[in-house]
C-alpha positions in Angstrom: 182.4 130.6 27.6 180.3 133.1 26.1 181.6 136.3 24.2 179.2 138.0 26.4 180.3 136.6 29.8 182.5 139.1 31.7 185.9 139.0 30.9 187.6 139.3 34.2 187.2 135.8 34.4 189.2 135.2 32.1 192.0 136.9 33.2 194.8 135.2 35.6 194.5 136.2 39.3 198.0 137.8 39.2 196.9 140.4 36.7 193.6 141.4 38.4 195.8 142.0 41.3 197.7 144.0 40.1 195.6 146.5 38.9 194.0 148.8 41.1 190.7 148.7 39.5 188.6 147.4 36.6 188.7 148.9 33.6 185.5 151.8 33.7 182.3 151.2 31.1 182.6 154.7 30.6 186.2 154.1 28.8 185.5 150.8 27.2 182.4 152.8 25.6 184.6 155.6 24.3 187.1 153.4 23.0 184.1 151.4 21.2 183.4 154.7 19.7 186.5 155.3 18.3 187.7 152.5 16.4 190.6 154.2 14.4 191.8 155.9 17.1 191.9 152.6 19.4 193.4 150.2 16.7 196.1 153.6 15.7 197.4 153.6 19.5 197.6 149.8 20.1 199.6 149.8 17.2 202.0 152.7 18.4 201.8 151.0 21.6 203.4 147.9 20.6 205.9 149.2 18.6 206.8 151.5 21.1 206.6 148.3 23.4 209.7 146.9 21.1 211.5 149.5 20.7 212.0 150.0 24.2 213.4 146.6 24.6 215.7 147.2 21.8 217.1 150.2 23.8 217.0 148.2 26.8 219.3 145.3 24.4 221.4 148.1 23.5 222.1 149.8 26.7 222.4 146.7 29.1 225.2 144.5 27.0 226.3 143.1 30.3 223.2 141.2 31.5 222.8 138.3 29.6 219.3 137.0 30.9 218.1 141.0 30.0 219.2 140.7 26.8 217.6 137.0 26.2 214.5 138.1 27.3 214.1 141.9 26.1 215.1 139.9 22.5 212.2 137.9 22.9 209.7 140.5 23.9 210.6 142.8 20.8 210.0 140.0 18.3 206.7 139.4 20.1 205.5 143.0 19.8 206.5 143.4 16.9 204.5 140.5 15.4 201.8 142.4 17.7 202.5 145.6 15.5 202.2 143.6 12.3 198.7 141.5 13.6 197.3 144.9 14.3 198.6 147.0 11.3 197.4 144.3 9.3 193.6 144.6 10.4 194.1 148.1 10.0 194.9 147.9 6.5 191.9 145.9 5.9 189.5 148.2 7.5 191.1 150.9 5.4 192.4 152.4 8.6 196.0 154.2 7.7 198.9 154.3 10.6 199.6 157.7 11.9 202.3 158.9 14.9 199.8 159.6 17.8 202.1 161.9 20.5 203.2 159.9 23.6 200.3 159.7 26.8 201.2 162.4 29.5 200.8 159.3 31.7 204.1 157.7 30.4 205.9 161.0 29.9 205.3 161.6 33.8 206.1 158.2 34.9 209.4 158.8 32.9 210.4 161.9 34.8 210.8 160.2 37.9 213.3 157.8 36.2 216.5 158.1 38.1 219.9 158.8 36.3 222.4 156.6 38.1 222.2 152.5 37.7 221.2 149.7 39.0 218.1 152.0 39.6 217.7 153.5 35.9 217.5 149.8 34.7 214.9 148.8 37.9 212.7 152.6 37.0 212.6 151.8 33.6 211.4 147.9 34.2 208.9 149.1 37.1 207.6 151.8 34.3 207.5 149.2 31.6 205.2 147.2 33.4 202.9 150.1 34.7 202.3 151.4 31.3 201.6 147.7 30.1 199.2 146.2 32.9 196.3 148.5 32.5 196.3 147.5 28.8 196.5 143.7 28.7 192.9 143.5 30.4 191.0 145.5 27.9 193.0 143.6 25.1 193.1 140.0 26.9 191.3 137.5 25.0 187.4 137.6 25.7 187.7 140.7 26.8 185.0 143.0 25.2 187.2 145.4 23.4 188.9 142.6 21.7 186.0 140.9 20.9 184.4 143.8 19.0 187.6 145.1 17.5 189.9 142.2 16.8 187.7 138.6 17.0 185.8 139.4 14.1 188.2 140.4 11.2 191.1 137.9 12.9 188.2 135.3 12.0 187.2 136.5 9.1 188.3 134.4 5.5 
């Protein structure tokens, strides 16, 4: 398949599904733009990614198949945080605290207080804030192409 072939094909079913539409040119063209700023937030993003399932590890003690797997996806973002902090590093591009999206702080609000449904909010949440992401960062997708094939490749 060619890097220039759309990407949606590459994506599984289940994850175009989800969404509720394809990511806009008009965004993948700003984000193009804006290199430092793109590569600065996926980086916040992951580690924000783990340390939510840290909390999650910390909070739920009880739930033994939570804690297996929230485990697993901390060590996986943060090997994400490392991968992307590295190419930052070599495109001279220095980490800075970006303040959170408005989008997650208001999905947050509406987090209730009382469990089981604190636990479920903050699972549905999780994977609203993710979705939208994992298609301009899926591999083939342009974004990642542009930003992240070439220096991942390079020697």
């Amino acid at each position: 398949m060619s890097a220039t072939q759309s990407f949606d094909t590459l994506m599984p079913d289940e994850l175009l599904a989800f969404l509720p539409c394809r990511t806009p040119q008009a965004w993948i063209d700003a984000a193009l733009g804006n290199e430092r700023l793109l590569m600065i937030d996926h980086a916040q993003c992951e580690k924000k990614a783990a340390s939510t399932a840290m909390s999650l590890m910390y909070r739920y003690t009880g739930h033994s198949e939570l804690l297996t797997k929230m485990s697993q996806l901390a060590r996986e973002e943060l090997l994400h945080f490392e991968q992307v902090v590295n190419l930052m590093r070599e495109r001279g591009i220095d980490y800075q605290h970006l303040s959170a999206s408005r989008y997650a702080g208001g999905l947050r609000e509406h987090v209730r207080e009382q469990e089981p449904g604190r636990l479920i909010d903050v699972l549905i949440i999780g994977a609203y804030i993710v979705a939208p992401a994992k298609p301009r960062f899926f591999p083939g997708s342009r974004i990642r192409l542009s930003l992240y094939w070439p220096m991942s490749t390079k020697n």
